[in-house]
Structures are given as C-alpha cells and as structure tokens.
C-alpha positions as CSV (number, residue, x, y, z in Angstrom):
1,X,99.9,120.6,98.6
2,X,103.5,121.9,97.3
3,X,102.7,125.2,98.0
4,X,101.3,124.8,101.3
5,X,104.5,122.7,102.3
6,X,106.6,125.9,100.6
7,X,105.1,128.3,102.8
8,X,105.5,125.7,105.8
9,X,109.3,125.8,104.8
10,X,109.7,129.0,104.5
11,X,108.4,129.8,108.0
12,X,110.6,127.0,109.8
13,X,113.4,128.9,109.1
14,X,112.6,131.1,111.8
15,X,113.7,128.5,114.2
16,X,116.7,126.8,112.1
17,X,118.2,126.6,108.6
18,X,117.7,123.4,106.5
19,X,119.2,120.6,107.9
20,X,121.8,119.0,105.7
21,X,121.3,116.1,103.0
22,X,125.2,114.8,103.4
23,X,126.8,112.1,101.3
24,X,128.3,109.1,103.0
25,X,131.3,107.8,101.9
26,X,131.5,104.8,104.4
27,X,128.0,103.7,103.4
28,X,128.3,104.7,99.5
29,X,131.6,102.2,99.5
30,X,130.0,99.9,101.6
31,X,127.1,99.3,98.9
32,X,128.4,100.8,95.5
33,X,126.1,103.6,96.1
34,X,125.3,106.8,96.4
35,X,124.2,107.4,100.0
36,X,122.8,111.0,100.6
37,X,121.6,110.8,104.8
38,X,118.9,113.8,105.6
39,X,120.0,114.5,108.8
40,X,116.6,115.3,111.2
41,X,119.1,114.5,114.2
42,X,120.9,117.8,113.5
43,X,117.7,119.9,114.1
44,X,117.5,122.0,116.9
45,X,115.6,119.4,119.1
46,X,117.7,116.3,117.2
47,X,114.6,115.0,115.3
48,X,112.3,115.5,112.4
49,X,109.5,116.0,114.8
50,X,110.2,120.6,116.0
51,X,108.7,120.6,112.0
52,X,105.4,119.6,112.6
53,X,104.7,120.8,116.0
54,X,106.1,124.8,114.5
55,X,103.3,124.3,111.4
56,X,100.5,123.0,113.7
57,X,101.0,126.4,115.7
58,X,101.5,128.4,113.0
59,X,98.5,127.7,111.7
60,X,96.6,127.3,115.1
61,X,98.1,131.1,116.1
62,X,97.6,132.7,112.6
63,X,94.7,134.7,114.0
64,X,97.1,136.1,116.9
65,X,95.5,134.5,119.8
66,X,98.6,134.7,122.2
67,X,96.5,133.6,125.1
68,X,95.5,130.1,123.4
69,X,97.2,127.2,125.6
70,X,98.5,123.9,124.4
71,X,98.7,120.7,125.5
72,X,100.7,117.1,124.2
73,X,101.2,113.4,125.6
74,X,104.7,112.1,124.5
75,X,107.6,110.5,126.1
76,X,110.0,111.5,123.3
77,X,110.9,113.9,120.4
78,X,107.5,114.7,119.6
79,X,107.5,116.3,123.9
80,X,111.0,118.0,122.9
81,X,109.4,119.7,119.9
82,X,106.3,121.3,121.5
83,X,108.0,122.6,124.3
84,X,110.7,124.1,121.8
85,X,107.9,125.7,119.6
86,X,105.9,127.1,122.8
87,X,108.8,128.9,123.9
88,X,109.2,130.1,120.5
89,X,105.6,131.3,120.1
90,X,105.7,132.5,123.8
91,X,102.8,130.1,124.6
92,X,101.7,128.0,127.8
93,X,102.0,124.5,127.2
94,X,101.3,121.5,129.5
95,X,103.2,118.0,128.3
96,X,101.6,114.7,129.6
97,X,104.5,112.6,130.2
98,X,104.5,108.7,131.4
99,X,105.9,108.1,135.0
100,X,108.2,105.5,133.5
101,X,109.9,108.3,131.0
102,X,113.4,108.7,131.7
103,X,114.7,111.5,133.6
104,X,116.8,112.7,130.8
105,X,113.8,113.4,128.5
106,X,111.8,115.0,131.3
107,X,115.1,117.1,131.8
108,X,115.4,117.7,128.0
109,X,112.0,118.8,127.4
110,X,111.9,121.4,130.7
111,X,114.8,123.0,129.3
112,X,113.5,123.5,125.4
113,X,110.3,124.8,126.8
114,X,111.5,126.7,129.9
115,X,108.7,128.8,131.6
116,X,106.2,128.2,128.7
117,X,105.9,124.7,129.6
118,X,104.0,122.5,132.4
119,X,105.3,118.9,133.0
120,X,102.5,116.4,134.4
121,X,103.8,113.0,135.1
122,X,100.7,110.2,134.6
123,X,100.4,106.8,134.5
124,X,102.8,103.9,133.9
125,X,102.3,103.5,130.1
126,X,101.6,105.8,127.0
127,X,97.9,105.2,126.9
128,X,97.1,106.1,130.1
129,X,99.3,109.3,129.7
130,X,97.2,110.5,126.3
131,X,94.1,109.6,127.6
132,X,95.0,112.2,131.0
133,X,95.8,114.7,128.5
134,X,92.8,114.3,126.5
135,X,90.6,114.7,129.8
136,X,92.8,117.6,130.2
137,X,92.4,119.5,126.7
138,X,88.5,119.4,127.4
139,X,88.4,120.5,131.0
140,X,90.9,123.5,130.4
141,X,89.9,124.1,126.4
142,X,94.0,124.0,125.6
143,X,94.6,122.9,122.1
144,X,95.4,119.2,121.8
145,X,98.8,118.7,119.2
146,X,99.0,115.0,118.0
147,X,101.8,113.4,117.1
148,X,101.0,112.5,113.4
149,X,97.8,112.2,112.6
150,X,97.0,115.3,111.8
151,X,96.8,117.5,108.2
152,X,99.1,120.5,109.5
153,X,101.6,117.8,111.3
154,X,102.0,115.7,108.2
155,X,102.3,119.1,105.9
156,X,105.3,120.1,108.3
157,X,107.2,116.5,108.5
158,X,106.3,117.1,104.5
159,X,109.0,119.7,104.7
160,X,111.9,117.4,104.9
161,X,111.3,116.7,101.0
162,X,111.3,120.2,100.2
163,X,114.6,120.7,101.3
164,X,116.1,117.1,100.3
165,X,114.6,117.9,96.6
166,X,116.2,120.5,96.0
167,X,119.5,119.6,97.8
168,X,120.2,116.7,95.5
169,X,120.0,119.5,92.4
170,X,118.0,118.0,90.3
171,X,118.6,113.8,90.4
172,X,115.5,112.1,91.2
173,X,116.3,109.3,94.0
174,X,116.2,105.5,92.7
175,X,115.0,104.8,96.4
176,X,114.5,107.1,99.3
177,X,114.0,105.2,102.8
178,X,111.3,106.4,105.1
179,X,110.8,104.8,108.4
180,X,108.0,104.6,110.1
181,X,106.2,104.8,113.7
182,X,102.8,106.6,113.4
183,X,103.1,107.4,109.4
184,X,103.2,111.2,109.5
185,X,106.1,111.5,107.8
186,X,105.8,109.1,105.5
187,X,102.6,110.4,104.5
188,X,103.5,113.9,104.3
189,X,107.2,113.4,102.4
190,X,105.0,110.4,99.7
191,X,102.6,113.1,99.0
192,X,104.7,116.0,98.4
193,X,106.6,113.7,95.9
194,X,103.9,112.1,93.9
195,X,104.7,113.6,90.6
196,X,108.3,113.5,90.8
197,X,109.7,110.1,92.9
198,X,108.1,107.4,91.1
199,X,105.9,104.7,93.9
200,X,108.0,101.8,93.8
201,X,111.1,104.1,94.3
202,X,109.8,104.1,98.0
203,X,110.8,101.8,100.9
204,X,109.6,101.8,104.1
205,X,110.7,100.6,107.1
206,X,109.3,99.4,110.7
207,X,111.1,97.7,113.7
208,X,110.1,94.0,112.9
209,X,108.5,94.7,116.7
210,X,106.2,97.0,115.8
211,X,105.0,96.4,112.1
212,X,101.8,98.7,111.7
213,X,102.3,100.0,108.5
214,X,102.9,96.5,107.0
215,X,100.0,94.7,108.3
216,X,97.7,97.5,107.9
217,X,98.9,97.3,104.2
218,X,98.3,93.8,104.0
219,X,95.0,94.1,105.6
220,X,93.7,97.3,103.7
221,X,92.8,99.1,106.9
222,X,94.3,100.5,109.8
223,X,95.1,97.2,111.7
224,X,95.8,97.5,116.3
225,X,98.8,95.9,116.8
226,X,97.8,93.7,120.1
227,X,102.5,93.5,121.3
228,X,104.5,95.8,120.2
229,X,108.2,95.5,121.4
230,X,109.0,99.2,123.0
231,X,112.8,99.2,122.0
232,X,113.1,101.5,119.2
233,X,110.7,103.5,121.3
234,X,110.5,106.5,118.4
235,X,109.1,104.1,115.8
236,X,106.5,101.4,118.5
237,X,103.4,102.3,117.5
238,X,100.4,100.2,117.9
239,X,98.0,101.5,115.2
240,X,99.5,103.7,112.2
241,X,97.3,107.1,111.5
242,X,94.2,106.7,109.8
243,X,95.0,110.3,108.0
244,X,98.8,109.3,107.4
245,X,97.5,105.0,106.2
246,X,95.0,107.0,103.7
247,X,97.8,108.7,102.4
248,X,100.1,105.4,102.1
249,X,97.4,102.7,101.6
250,X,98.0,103.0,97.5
251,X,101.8,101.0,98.2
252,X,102.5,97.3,98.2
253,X,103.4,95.7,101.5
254,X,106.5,94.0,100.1
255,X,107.9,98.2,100.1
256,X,107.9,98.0,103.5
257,X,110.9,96.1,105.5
258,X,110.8,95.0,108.9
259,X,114.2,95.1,110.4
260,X,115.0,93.5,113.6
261,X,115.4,95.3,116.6
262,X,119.2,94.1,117.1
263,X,119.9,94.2,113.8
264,X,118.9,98.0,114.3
265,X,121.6,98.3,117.2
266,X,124.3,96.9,115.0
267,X,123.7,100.2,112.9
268,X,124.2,102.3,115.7
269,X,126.9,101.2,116.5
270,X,128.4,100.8,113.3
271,X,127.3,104.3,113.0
272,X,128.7,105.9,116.3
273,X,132.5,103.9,115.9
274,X,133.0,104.6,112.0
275,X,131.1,108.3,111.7
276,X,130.8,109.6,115.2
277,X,127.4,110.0,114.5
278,X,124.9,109.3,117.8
279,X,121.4,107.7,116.8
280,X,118.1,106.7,118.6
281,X,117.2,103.5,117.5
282,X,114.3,104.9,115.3
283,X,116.8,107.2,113.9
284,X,118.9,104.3,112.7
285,X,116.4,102.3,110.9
286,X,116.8,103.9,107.2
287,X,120.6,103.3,107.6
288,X,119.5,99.5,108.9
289,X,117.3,98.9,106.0
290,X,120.0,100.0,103.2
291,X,121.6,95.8,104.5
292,X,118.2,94.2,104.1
293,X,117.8,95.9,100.7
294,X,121.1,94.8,99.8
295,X,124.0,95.2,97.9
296,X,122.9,94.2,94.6
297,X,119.5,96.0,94.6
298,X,121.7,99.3,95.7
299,X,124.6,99.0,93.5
300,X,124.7,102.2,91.1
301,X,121.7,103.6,92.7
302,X,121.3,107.3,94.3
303,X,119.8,106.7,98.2
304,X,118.3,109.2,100.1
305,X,118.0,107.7,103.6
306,X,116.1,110.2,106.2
307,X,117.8,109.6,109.5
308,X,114.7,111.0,111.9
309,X,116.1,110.9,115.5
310,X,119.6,111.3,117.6
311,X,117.9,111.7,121.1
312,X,119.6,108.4,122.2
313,X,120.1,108.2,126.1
314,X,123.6,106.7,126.3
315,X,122.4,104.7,129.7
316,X,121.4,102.3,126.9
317,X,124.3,102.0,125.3
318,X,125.1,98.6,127.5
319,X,122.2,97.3,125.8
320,X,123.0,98.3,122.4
321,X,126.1,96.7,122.4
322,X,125.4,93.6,123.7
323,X,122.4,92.9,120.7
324,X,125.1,94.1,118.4
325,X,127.2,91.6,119.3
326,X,124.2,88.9,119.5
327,X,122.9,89.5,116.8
328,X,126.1,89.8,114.2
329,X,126.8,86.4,115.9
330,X,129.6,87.2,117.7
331,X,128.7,86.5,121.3
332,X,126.1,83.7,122.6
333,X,125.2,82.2,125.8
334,X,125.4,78.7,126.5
335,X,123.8,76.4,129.0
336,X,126.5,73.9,130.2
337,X,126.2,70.4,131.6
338,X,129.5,70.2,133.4
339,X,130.5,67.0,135.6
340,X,131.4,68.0,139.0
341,X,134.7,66.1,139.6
342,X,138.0,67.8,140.0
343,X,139.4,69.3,136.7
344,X,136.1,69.2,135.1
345,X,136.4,73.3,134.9
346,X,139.8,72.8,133.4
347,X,138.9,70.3,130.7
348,X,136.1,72.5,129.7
349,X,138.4,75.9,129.2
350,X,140.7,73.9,127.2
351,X,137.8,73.7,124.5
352,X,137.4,77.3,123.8
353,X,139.9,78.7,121.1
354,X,142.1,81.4,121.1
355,X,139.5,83.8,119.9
356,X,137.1,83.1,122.4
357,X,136.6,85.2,125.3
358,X,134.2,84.4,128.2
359,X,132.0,87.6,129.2
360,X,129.9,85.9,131.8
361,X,130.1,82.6,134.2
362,X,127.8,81.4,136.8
363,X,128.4,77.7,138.4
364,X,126.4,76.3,141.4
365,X,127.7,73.3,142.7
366,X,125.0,71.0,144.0
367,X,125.1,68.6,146.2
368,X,124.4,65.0,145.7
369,X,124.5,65.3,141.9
370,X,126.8,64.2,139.3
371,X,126.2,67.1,137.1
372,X,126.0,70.6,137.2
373,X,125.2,73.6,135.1
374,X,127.0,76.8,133.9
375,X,125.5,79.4,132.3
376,X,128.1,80.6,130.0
377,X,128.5,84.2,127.6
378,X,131.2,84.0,125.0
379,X,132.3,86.4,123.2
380,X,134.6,86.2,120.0
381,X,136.1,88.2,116.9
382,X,134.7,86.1,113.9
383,X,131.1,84.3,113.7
384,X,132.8,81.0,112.4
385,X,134.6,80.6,115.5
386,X,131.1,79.6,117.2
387,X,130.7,76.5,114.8
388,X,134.4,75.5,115.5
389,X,133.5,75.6,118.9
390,X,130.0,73.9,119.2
391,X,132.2,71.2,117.1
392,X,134.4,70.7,119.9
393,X,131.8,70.6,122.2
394,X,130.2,67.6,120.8
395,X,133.3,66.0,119.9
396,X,133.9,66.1,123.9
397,X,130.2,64.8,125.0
398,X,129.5,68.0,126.3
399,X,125.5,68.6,127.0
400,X,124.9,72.1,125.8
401,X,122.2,74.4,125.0
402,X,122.7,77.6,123.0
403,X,120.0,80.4,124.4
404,X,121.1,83.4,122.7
405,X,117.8,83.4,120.8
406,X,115.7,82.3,123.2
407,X,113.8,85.4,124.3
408,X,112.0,83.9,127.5
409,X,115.5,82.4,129.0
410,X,117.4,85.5,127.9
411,X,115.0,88.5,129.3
412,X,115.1,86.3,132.3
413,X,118.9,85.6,132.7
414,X,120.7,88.4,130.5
C-alpha cells in the first residue's frame, strides 16, 4: 500500500504543496505535551477531503478519457473537493446537493468547480439527495465518486500520513488522533501506518451524536445508527464504510472517544480566541478529544492531532457560543416560580451576585394567580458562582427548575 499512497502523494502536488504539521504551543503547555496539529483546513478546499476526490480521478482518467463525466451527493467538503478536482481535470461534473444545504456551501462549491460543474438541488435530507444521484449515475453512465468507501478514496485520505511521517523526522507519535464520520480516513492513515505506529497508539474520535465507529466496534459489524444528531455535520454518519470498518475492525472500542457535541464547540472557540484558527465542528474534534484523554495520559507524550475541516459557516457562530458557554457551565436557564405582588421582581434580582449577568427574561403575568413563571438565562465568569447561587435560591423559598440540560425544553425555548 505505501507505495501506492507515495505515488498518490506525489501527484497531489499538482494541486497544492503538503499541508503543514505545526506545533502548538498553547495546547503543548496546556497538557505537558507535544502537540503537532496536521492542518487539512489549510488545503486548498479547507479539508482533508480535495485528497481523495484528486486520487479517485486520477485513477478513473489514467486511460485519458477526457469525455468521462462525474457525478457526487454531498452537502459539504466532500462537494468542495470534486468540484475543485473537475475543474482541475477539465471534466463535467454534476453535485447532488440537499435543498436544506446552506447557501454558502452551494456558493462555495459553484465557485471551486466553475463551468465544469452542475449543481442539482434534491430532496430535504442526505438520503434522498444520494439516492437522486445514484438514479442519475445509471441513467447518464457519469461515474459515481463516494465519499469514503471506496479503495482509491481511502488510498488518497491515506496521504495525510505520508506527509505527517515524514514531517515529524523520524519520532514515532505516542498517540495520533483521528476522527471519524464515514471511516475513510481513518482507514486509509491506520493502514499506511501498521508497521510503524504501534495499534494502541491510535485514538479515535466521533461526536457522542453520531457514534458509528464505536458501536460497530462493539458489535463486530457495521452497525445503522437509527438518530444521529446533525451538528458536527462533517463527522454525522449513520453507518461507517464497510471497506473503511474492515480496515479498523482489528481496534478496541475503548480507542475510540465520544465527545459531546458542546464540548466540541468549546474547542472552537477556545480555538478561534487564543489561535485565530477557524474550525468546522468535525474539524475540531481531535483538538476536543486531547481534554477527554487528559492531562495525565498526555503528559510527556508526542501528539499528532489531524485537524480535518475549517469550512465553518460563521452564521453559526451564535450557536457555538451559546453551547460553549452551557456546557463549560457558565451560563444556565432557569424556570422561576415568582410571586406576583409588588417588589417580588426586586427581591428576586437582589439574589444574583455580582458575577452574574442575566442574558434572557421572559415574565407573563397571569391573572387570577398567585404565582407566575420566568424563564430566566444567566450568564457568569466562574462555574462555582451557579452553586452559590442555587444556594441562595433555596435559602429564599424560591421554586426553581434548572433546564439547561433538558434537551426537549431547550430546543423548544432556547
């Protein structure tokens, strides 16, 4: 396989030089490590993915059929790649894209393909999109190009380790953290390192949303996932690649950590203040998982972290924010029993402390009642300050409920 992914390497440069492996001071400090990031966001389409789209043509076109057409389904970087790599080539491509995909991504992927590419809009979800441009690839005879599970497009993502190897000049990595959507380059970067990472020096990681990898490992087959939570939309995958699980069915579930989606936006944020450095949620998770390895697993360790993705639309950056904030338990949401008598407000705005800040009030007075209710955001500098608070609370007979983790109420309300 080396030499395959060699060659595969050697032709990518066509498009764009080897993407930097970059040390991290802020993150080395942080864990008393030695944090090298592989930066796919700094490829020419901002993710791992332009690698194998390029070899699947390559490979496809090798007998100089110019006239062969092309066709994908993606509402994401693996869209962004094709269309790149059609222009490139100087092929027609069409790209199957969801009616629901942002403009922004439609708009990103017109302009990497230009007149080499054909936009169809389908359907309302990702299934209904692929199975359009599956009906499509048989009517027409245009080549279909998957998004992972496929030999040539797990021998491109396999390219990533070539370069990273011999970037770190000769240190073998005590861990090197892959994440994980549909497994291609997981597969493709495990297999070209077999004989020189050892296994267990290999973590995974999956949005705790979207777990395929893990469950298929605990199940020893390729498991459907029957919910998958869409917010780290580069990495929600229902069902991992048989191809790319074949490849990755030899490690032990515990390798692979589930982080939680709003833990995941605490790194990207953490990531855009401190480093400047803009990710897509999938793009964050290796950075994520380095916190739920931990400091005293990590400490004295050399860390390669692949950082896939920086297509992040900053219309969700709201979002990101606010499950930040939630989630490193610095802002909740209350539900409030307030009496309604004069100076009730008052008494209860005397309880917060000086920290505390309120981000959101709604009140509705109703009539004929002695009570009503206030649904209540807080945000403050220090997680501690919420226990103080709570404290006070209770010390004043206040009814209260604390919703921030209720995901029914809070999809609902916030």
């Amino acid at each position: 396989m080396k030499q395959h992914v060699q060659q595969a390497a050697e032709a990518l440069r066509e498009l764009f030089p080897e993407t930097p492996l970059q040390y991290n001071d802020h993150l080395s400090q942080r864990y008393g490590a030695d944090i090298w990031l592989k930066r796919e966001d700094l490829s020419p389409v901002r993710s791992y993915k332009i690698r194998g789209a390029f070899n699947f043509f390559r490979k496809v076109l090798a007998g100089g059929r110019k006239d062969q057409s092309f066709v994908c389904a993606s509402a994401g970087n693996h869209a962004q790649g094709f269309a790149y790599v059609c222009r490139h080539f100087g092929v027609q491509g069409t790209v199957f894209m969801p009616v629901t995909t942002p403009q922004q991504k439609i708009d990103k992927t017109r302009m990497f393909g230009g007149a080499f590419i054909t936009i169809r809009l389908y359907g309302d979800f990702f299934d209904q999109c692929y199975r359009a441009s599956q009906e499509y690839a048989a009517e027409t005879g245009a080549v279909m190009v998957p998004p992972f599970d496929h030999p040539d497009i797990i021998e491109g993502q396999a390219t990533v380790a070539a370069e990273f190897v011999t970037q770190l000049e000769g240190k073998v990595p005590d861990f090197v953290i892959l994440p994980v959507g549909g497994g291609g380059l997981s597969a493709g970067i495990t297999s070209y390192l077999r004989d020189d990472v050892p296994a267990d020096n290999f973590v995974f990681t999956e949005p705790a949303g979207a777990p395929s990898l893990k469950r298929s490992l605990e199940a020893g087959h390729p498991v459907t996932l029957q919910k998958v939570d869409n917010f780290v939309d580069g990495a929600a995958v229902a069902r991992i690649g048989d191809l790319n699980f074949a490849a990755l069915r030899s490690f032990e579930p515990d390798q692979v950590l589930l982080i939680k989606e709003n833990a995941i936006c605490v790194t990207m944020v953490d990531m855009l203040n401190v480093e400047g450095v803009v990710l897509e949620p999938a793009g964050a998770l290796s950075i994520a998982a380095l916190e739920a390895l931990g400091k005293a697993r990590l400490k004295g360790k050399t860390v390669v972290a692949v950082v896939s993705g920086g297509n992040f639309d900053f219309e969700r950056l709201p979002d990101v924010k606010e499950r930040a904030m939630r989630h490193a338990g610095l802002k909740k949401y209350y539900i409030l029993r307030l009496a309604q008598r004069p100076g009730a407000l008052k008494d209860f705005l005397n309880l917060l402390g000086p920290e505390d800040d309120i981000a959101r009030f709604e009140y509705l007075k109703k009539s004929a009642r002695n009570f009503g209710s206030i649904l209540i955001g807080i945000e403050t500098k220090a997680r501690e300050n919420f226990d103080a608070l709570t404290a006070r609370f209770e010390d004043a007979g206040l009814g209260y409920e604390d919703i921030t983790d209720n995901e029914i109420i809070a999809n609902l309300i916030i």
